[in-house]
Backbone as CSV, one residue per row, in Angstrom:
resi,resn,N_x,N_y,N_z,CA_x,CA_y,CA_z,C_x,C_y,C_z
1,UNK,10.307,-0.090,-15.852,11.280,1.002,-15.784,11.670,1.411,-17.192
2,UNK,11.718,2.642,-17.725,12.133,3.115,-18.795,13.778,2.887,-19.220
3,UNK,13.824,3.479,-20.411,15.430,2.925,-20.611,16.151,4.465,-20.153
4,UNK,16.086,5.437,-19.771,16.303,6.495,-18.966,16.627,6.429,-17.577
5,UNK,15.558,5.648,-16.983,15.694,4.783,-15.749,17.156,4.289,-15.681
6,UNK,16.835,2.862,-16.737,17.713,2.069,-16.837,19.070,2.984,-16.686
7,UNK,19.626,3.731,-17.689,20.734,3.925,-18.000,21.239,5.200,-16.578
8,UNK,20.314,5.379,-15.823,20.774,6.536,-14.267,20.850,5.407,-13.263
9,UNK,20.351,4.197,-13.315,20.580,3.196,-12.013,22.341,3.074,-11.839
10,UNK,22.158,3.163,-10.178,23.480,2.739,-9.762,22.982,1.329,-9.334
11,UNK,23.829,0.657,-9.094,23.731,-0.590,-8.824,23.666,-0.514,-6.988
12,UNK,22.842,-1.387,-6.420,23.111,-1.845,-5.067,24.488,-2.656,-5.021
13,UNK,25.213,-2.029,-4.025,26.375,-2.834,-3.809,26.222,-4.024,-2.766
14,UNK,25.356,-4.094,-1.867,25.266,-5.643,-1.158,24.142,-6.140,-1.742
15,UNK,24.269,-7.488,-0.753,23.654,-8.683,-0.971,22.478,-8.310,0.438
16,UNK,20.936,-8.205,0.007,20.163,-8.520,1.516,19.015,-9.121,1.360
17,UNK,18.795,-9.607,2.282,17.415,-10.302,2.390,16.158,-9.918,2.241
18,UNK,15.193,-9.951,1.245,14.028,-9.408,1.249,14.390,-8.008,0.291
19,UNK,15.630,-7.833,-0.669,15.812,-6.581,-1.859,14.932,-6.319,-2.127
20,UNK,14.836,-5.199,-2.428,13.687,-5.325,-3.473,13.919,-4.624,-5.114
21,UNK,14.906,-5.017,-5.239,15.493,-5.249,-6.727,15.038,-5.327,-7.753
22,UNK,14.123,-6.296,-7.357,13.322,-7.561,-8.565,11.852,-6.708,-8.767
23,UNK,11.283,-5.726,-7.534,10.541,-5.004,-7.647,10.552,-3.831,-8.361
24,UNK,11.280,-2.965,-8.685,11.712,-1.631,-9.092,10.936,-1.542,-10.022
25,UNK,10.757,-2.402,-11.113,9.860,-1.769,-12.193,7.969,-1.180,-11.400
26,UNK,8.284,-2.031,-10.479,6.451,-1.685,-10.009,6.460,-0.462,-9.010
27,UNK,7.924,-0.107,-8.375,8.153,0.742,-7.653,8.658,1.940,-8.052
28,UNK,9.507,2.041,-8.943,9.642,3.648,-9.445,8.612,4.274,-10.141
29,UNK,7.616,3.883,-10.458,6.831,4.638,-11.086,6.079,5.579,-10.026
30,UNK,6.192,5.348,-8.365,5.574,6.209,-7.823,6.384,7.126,-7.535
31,UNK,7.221,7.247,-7.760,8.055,8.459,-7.891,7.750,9.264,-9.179
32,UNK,7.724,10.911,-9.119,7.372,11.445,-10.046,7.882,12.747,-9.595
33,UNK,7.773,13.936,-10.799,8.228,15.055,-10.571,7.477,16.117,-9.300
34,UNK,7.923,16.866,-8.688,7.201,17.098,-7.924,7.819,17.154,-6.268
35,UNK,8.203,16.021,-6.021,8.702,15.249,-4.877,10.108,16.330,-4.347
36,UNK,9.756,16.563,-2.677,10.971,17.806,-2.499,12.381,17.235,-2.278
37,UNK,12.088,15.763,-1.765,12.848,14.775,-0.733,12.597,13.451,-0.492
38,UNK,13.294,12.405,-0.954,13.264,10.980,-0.684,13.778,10.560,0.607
39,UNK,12.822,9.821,1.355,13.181,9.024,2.569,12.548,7.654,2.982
40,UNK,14.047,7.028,3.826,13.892,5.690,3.354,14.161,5.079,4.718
41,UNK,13.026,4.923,5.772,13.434,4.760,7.159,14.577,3.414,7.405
42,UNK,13.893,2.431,6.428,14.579,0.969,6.954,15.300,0.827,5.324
43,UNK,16.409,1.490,5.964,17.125,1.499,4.276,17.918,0.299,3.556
44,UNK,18.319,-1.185,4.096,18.874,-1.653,3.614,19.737,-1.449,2.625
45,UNK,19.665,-2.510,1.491,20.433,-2.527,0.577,20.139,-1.392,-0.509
46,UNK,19.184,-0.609,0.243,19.046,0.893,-0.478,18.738,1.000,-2.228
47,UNK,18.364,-0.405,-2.733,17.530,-0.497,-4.034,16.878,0.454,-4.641
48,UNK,15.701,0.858,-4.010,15.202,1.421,-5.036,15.749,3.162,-4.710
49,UNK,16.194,3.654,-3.621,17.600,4.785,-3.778,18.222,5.039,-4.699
50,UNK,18.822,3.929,-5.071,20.152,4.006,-6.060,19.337,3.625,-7.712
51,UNK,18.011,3.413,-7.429,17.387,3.206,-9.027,17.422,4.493,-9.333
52,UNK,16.381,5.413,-8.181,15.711,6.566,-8.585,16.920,7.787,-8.495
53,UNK,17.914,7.628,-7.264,18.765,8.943,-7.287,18.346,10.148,-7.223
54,UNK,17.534,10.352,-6.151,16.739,11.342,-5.968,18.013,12.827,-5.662
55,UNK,18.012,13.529,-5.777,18.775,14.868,-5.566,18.797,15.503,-3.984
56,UNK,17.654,15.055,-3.146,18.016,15.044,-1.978,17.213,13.863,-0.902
57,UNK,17.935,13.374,-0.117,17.270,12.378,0.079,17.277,12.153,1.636
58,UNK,16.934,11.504,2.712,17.693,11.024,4.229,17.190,9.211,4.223
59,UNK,18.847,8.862,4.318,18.521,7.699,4.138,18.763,6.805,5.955
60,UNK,17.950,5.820,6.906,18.039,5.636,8.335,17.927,4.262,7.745
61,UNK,18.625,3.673,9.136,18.546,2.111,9.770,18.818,1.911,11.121
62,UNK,18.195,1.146,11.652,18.556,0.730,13.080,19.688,0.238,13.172
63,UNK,20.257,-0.559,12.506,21.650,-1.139,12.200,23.181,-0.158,11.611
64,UNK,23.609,0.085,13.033,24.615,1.070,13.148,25.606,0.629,12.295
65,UNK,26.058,-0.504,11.935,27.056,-1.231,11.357,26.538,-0.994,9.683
66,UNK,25.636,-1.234,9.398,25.225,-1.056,8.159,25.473,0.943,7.912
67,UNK,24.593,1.729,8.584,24.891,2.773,8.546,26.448,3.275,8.382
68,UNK,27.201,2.983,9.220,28.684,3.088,8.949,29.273,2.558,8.018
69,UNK,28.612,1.648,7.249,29.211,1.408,5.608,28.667,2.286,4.875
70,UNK,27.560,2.528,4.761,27.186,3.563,3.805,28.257,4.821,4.000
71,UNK,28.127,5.300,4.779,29.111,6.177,5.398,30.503,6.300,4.590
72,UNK,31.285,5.387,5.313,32.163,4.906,4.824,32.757,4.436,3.267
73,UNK,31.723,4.193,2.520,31.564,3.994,0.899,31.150,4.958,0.317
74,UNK,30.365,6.252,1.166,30.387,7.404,0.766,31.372,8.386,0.754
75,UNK,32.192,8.155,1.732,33.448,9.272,1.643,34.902,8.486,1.440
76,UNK,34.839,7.324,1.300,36.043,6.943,0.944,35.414,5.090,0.180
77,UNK,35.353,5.393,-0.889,34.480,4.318,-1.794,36.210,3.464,-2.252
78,UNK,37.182,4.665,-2.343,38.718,4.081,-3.226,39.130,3.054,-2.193
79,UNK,38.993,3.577,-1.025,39.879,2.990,-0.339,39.192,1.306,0.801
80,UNK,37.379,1.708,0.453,36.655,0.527,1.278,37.292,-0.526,0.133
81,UNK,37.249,-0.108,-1.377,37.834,-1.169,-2.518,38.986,-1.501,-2.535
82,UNK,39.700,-0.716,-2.260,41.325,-1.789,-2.232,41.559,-2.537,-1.048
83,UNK,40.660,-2.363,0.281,40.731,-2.875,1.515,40.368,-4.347,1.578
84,UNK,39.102,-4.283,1.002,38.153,-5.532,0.756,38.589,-6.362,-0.339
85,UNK,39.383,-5.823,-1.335,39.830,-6.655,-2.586,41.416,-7.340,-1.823
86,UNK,41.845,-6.785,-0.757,42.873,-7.245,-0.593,43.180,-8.494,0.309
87,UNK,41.980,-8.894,1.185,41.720,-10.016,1.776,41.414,-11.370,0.766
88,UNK,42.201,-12.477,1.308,42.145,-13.417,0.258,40.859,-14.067,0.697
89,UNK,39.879,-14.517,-1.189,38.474,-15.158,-0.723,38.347,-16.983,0.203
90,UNK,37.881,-16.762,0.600,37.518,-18.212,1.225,36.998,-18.414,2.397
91,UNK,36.665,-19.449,2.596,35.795,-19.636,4.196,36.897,-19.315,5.531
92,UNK,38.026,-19.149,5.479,39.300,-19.077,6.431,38.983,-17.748,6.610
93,UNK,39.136,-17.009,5.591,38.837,-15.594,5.320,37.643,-15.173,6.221
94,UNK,36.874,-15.249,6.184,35.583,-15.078,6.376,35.094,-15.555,7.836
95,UNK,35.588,-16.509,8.489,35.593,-16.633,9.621,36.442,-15.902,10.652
96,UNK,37.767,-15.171,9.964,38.616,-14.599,10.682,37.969,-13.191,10.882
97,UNK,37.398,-12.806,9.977,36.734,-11.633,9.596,35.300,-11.230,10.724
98,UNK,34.859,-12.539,10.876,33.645,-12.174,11.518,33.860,-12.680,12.836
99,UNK,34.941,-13.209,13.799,36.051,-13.108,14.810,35.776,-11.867,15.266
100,UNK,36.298,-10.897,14.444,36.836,-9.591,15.274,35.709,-8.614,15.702
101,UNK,35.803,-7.855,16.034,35.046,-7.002,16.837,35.116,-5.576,16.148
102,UNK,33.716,-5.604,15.475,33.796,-4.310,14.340,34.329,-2.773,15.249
103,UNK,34.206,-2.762,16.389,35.056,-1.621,17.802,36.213,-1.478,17.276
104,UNK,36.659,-2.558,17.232,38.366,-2.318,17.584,38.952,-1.757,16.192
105,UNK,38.279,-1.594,15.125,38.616,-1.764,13.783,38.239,0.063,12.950
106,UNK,38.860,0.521,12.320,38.819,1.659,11.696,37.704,2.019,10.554
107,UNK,37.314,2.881,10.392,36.249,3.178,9.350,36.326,2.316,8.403
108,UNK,37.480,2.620,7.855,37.282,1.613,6.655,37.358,0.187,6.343
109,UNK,38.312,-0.162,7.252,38.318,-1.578,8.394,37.296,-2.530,8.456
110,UNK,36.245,-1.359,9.068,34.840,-1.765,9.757,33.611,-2.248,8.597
111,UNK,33.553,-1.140,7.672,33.137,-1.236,6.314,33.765,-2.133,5.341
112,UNK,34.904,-2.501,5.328,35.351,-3.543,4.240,35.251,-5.334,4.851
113,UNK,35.237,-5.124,6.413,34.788,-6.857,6.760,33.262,-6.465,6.834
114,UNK,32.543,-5.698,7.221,31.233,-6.416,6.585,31.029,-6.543,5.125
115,UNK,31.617,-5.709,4.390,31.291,-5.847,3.089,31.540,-7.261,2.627
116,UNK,32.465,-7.708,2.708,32.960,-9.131,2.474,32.435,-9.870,2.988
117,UNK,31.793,-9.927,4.710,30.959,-11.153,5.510,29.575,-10.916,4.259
118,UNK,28.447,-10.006,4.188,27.673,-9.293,3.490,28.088,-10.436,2.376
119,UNK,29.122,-9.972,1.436,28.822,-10.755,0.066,29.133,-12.264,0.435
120,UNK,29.850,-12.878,1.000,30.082,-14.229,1.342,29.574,-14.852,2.613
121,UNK,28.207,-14.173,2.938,27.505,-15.194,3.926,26.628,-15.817,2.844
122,UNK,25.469,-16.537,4.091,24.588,-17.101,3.499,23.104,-16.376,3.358
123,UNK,23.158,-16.166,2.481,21.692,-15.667,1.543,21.941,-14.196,2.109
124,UNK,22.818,-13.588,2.020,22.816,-12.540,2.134,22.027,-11.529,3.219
125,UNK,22.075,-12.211,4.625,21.655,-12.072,5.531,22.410,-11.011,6.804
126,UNK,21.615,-10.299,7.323,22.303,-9.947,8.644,21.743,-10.177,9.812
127,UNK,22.281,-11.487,10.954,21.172,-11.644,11.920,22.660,-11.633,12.902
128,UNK,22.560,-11.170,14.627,23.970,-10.929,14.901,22.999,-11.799,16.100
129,UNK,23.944,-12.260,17.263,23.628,-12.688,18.275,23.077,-12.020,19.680
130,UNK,22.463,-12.541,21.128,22.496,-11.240,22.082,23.485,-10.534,22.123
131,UNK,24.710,-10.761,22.163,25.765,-9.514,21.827,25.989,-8.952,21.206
132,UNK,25.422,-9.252,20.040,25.421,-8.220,19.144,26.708,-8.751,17.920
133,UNK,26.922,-9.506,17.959,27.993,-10.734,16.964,27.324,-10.810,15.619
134,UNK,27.778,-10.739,14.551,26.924,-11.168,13.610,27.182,-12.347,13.449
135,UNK,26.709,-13.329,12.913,26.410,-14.921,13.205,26.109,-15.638,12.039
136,UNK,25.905,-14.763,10.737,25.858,-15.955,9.644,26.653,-16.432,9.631
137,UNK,26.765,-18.001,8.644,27.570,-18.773,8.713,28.294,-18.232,6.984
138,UNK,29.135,-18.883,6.398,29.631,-18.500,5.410,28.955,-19.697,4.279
139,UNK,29.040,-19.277,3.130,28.217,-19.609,1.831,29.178,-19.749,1.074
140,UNK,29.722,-21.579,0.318,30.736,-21.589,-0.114,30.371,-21.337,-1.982
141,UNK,29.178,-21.136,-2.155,28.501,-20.897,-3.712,27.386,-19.821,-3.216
142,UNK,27.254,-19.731,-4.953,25.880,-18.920,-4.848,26.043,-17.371,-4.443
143,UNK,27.333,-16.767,-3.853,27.286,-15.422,-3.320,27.694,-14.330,-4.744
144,UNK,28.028,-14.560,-5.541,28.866,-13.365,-6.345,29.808,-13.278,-5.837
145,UNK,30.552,-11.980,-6.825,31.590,-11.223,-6.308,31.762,-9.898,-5.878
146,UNK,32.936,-9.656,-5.467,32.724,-8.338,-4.547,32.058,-7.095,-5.739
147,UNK,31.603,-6.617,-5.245,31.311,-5.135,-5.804,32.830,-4.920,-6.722
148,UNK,32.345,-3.901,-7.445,33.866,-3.084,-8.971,33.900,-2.218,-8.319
149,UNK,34.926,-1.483,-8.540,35.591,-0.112,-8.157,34.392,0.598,-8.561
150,UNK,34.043,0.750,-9.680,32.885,1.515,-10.188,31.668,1.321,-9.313
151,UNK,31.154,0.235,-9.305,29.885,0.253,-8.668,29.926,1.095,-7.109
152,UNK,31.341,1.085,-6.222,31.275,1.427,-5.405,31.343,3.311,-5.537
153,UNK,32.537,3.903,-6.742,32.393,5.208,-6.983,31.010,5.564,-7.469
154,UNK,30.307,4.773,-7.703,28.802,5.318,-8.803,27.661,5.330,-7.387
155,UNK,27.583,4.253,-6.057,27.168,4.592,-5.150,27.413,5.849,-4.284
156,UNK,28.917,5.401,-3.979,29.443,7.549,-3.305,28.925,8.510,-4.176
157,UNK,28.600,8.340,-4.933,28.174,9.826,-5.533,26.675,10.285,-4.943
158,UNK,26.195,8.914,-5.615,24.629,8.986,-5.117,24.664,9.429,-3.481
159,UNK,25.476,8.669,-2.669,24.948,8.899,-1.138,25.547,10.071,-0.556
160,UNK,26.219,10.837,-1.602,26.498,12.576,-1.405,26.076,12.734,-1.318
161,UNK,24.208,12.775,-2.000,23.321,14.143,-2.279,22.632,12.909,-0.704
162,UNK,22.408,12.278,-0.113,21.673,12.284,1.408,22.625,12.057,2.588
163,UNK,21.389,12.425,3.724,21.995,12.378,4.844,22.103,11.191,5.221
164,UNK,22.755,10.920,6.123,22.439,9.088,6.511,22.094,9.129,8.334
165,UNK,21.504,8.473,8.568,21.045,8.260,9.910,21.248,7.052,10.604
166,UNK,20.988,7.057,11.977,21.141,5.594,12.333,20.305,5.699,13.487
167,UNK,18.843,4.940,13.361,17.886,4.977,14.362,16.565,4.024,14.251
168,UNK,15.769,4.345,14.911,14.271,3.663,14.899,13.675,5.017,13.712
169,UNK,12.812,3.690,13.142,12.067,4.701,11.855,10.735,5.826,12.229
170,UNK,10.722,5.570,14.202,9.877,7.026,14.217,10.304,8.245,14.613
171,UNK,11.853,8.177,14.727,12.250,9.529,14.944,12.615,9.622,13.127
172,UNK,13.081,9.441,12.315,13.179,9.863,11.161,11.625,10.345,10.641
173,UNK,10.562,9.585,10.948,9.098,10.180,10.175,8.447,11.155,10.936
174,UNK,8.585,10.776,12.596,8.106,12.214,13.012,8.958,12.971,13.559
175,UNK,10.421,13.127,12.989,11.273,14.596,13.588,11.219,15.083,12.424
176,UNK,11.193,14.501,10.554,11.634,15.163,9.776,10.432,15.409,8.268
177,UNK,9.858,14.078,8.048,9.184,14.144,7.216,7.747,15.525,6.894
178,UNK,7.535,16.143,5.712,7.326,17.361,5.672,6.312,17.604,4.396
179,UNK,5.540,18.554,4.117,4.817,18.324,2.833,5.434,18.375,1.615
180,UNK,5.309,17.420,1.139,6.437,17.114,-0.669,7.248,16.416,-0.554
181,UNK,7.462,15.437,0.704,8.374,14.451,0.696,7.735,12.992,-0.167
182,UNK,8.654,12.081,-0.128,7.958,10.624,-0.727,8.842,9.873,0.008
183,UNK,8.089,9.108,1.084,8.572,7.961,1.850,8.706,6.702,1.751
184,UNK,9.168,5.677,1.511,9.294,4.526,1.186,9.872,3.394,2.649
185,UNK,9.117,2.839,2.540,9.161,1.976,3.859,8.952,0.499,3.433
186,UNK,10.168,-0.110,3.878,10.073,-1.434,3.438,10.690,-2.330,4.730
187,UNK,10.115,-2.464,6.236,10.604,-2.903,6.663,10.443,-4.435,7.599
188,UNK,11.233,-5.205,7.894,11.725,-6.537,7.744,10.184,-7.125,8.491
189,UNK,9.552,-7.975,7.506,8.405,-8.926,7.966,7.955,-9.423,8.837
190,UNK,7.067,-9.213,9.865,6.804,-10.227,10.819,5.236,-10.668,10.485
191,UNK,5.354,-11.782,10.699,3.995,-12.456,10.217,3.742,-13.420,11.475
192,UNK,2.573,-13.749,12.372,2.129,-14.426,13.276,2.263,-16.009,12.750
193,UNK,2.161,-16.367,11.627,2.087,-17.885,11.518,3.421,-18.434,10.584
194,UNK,4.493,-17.343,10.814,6.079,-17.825,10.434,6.989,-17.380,11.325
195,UNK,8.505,-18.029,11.070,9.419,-17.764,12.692,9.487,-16.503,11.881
196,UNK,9.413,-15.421,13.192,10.172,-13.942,12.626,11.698,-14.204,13.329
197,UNK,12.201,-13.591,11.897,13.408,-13.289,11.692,14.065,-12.088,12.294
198,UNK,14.947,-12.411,13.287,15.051,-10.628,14.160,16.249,-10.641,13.509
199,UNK,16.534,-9.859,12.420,16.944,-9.345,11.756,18.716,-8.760,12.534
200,UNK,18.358,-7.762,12.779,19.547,-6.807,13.831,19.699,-7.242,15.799
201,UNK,19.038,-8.746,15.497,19.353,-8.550,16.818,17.836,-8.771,17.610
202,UNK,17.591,-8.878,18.975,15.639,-8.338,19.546,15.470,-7.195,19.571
203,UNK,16.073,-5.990,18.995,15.536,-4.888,18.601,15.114,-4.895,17.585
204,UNK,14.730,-5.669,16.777,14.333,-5.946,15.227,12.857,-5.484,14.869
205,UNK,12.321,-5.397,14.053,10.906,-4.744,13.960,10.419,-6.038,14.091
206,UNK,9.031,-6.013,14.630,8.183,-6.738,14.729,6.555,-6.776,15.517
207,UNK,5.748,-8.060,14.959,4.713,-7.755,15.102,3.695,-6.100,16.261
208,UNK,4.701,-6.567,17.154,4.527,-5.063,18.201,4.666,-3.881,17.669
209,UNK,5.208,-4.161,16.505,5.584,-2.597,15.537,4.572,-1.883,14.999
210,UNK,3.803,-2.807,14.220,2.936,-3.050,13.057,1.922,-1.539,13.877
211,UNK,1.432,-1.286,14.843,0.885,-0.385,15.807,1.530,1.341,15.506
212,UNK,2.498,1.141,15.511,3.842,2.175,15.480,3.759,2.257,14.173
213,UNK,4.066,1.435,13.143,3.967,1.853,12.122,2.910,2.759,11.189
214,UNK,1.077,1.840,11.708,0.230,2.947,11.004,0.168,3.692,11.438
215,UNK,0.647,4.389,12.818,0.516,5.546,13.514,1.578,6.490,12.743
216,UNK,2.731,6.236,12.010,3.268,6.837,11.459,2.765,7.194,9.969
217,UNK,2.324,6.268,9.686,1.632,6.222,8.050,0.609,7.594,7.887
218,UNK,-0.415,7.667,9.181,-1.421,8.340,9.164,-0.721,10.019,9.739
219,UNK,0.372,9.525,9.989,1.118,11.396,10.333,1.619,11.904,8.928
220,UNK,2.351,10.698,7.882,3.076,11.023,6.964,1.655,11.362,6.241
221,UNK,0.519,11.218,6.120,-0.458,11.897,4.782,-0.675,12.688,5.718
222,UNK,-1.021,12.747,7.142,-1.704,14.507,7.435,-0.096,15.689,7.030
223,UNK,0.549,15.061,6.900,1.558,16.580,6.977,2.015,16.258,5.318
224,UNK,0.851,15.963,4.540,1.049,15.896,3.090,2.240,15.660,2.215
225,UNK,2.716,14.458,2.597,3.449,13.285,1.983,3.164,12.117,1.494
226,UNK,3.818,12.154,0.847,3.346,10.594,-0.110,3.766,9.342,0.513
227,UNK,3.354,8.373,0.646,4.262,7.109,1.354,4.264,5.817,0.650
228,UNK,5.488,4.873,0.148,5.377,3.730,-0.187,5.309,2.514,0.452
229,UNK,4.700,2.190,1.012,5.154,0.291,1.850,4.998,-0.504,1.047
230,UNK,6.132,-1.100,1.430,5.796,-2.668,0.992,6.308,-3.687,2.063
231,UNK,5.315,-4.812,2.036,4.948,-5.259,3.218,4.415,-7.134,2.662
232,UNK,4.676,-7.772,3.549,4.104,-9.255,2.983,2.684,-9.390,3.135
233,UNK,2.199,-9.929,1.879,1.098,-10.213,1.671,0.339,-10.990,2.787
234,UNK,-0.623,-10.742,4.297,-0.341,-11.763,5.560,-1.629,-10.926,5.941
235,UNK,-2.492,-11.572,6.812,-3.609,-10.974,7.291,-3.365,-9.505,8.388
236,UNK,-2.051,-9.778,8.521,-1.408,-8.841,9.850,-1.478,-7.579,9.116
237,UNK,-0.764,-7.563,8.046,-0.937,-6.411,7.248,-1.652,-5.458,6.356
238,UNK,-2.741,-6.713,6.452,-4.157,-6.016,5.254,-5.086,-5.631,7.072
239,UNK,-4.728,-5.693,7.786,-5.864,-5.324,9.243,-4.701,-4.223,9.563
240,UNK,-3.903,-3.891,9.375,-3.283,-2.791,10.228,-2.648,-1.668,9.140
241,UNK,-3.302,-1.902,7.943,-3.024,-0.590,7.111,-4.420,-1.155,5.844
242,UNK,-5.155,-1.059,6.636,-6.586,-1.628,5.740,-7.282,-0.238,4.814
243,UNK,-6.754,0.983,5.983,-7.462,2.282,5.031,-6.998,3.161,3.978
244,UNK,-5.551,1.897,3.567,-4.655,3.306,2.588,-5.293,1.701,1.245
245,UNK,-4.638,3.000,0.105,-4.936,1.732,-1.116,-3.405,0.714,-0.916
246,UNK,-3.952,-0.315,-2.093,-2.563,-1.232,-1.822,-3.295,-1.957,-3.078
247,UNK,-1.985,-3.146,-3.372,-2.205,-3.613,-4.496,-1.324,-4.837,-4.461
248,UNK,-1.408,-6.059,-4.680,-0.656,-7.482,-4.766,0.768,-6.948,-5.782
249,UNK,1.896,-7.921,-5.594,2.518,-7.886,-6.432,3.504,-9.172,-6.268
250,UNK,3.947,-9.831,-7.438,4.567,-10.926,-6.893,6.525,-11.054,-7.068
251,UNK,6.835,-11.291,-6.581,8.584,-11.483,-6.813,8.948,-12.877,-6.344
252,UNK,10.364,-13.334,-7.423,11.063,-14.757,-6.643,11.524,-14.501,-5.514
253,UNK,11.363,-15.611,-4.341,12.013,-15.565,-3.381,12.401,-16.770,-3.282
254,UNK,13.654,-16.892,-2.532,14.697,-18.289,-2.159,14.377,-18.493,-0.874
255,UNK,13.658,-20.276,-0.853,12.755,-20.226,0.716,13.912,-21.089,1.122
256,UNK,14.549,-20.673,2.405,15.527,-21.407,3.380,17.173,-20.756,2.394
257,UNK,16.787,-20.260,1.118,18.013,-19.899,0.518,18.628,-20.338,-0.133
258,UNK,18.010,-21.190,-0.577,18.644,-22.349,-1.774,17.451,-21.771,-2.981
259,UNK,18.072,-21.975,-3.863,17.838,-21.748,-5.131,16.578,-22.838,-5.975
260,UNK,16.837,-24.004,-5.556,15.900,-25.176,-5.718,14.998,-24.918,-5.152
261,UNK,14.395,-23.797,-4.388,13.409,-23.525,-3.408,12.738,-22.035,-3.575
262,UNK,12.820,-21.759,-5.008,12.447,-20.493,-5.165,11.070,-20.749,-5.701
263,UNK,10.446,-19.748,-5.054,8.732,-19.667,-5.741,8.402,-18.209,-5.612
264,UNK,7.362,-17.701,-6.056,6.758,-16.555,-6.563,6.248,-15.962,-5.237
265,UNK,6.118,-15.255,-4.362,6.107,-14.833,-3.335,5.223,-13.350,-3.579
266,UNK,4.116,-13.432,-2.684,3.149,-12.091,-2.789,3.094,-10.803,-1.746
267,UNK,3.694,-10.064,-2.557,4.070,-9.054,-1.522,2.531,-7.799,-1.868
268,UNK,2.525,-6.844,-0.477,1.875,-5.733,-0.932,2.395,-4.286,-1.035
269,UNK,1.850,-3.477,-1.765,2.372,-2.323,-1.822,0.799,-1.010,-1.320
270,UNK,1.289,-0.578,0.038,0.201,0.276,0.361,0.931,1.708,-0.064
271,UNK,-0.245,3.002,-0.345,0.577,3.622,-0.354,-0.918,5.068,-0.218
272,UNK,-0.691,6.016,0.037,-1.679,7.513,0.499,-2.563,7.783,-0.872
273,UNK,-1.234,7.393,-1.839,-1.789,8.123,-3.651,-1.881,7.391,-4.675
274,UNK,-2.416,7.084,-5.087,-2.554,6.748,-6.492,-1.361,6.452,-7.014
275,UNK,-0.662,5.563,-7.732,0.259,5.145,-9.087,0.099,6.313,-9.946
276,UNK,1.122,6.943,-10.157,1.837,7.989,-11.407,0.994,7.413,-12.942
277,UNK,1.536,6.617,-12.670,1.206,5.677,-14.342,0.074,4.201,-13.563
């Protein structure tokens, strides 16, 4: 990443599993001038978004709760910060917090206890129960601290210029995506010979997806768009997007989430076009 780069990044304000943070230098470079519209079906912690700051963008997740923070940190960033700074830190905290029933609770309410479960679970995870409960346990080290006033005003700005959505990633690619868009798809791993992680719940993406997905891949280049995946390095994924280019790349990952357990982890990046640079 250039120091131009550098100095326009907003910071990601949560903590999630599988960021891709640590990637950005290998990932903004496919962004380039040109591009009409950034979209980001499985948007998480919205990384490489807030690197690039595209001028117009639609950002989706299946995870309504996540969507309603963005939301929520987009039109009222002052007030998710004095909400969330005003709960005292600790595991008492944090269990009372993830008790309640994000329903009963107000926009900003709703957005400032996940923000806080978010930074003070463990490994920065969101996995909720059949009801739909979120269920990490709390993380008495290792989490950081909350987001700055700033980081959260320097995100609202950014998530002015997009729309935000809340859905499955094939109504966002085939209701909207268009020629001159650049798509970026990074969504949650399933691999046949590890436990998949259902992420949001058994609506979570998985291996059954992988079908759905190149069927979308191969709509986003006929209607002349660019597309990024990144995807785990796994036989599942070099057989079900075998005809676009792609390329190894490696990042730390924390196996089980401990830190003593980090190793170099090989991810891939498929994509319609060629690398910029």
């Amino acid at each position: 990443m250039n120091v131009r780069a550098q100095a326009n990044e907003t910071r990601p304000f949560l903590r999630w599993a599988g960021s891709k943070r640590k990637l950005l230098p290998q990932l903004t470079p496919y962004w380039g001038v040109g591009f009409k519209r950034y979209i980001e079906p499985f948007v998480g912690s919205a990384a490489l978004f807030f690197s690039l700051r595209p001028p117009d963008a639609i950002l989706s997740d299946i995870n309504p709760e996540l969507v309603q923070l963005l939301e929520a940190v987009r039109d009222h960033p002052q007030a998710v910060h004095k909400k969330v700074t005003s709960y005292p830190r600790g595991k008492r905290t944090f269990y009372q917090l993830r008790n309640l029933k994000s329903g009963d609770l107000t926009p900003i309410e709703r957005a400032a206890r996940l923000l806080f479960l978010n930074r003070f679970c463990f490994n920065g995870l969101y996995r909720t129960n059949l009801k739909g409960d979120f269920n990490v346990p709390f993380s008495p080290e290792g989490t950081g601290s909350l987001p700055l006033r700033r980081d959260l005003l320097a995100a609202a700005k950014s998530l002015r210029r997009a729309e935000l959505r809340c859905g499955d990633f094939e109504g966002v690619i085939f209701g909207t995506v268009r020629a001159g868009d650049f798509v970026y798809m990074d969504p949650p791993y399933a691999v046949s010979n590890r436990r998949i992680f259902r992420q949001y719940g058994p609506q979570s993406f998985g291996l059954d997806d992988l079908g759905r997905l190149s069927a979308a891949l191969v709509e986003i280049n006929r209607r002349k768009a660019r597309f990024v995946l990144t995807y785990a390095d796994c036989r599942e994924a070099r057989r079900a997007f075998a005809q676009w280019d792609s390329r190894r790349v490696y990042t730390q990952r924390n196996i089980s989430g401990f830190a003593r357990h980090r190793r170099r982890a090989a991810e891939l990046v498929f994509t319609n076009s060629a690398c910029s640079q």
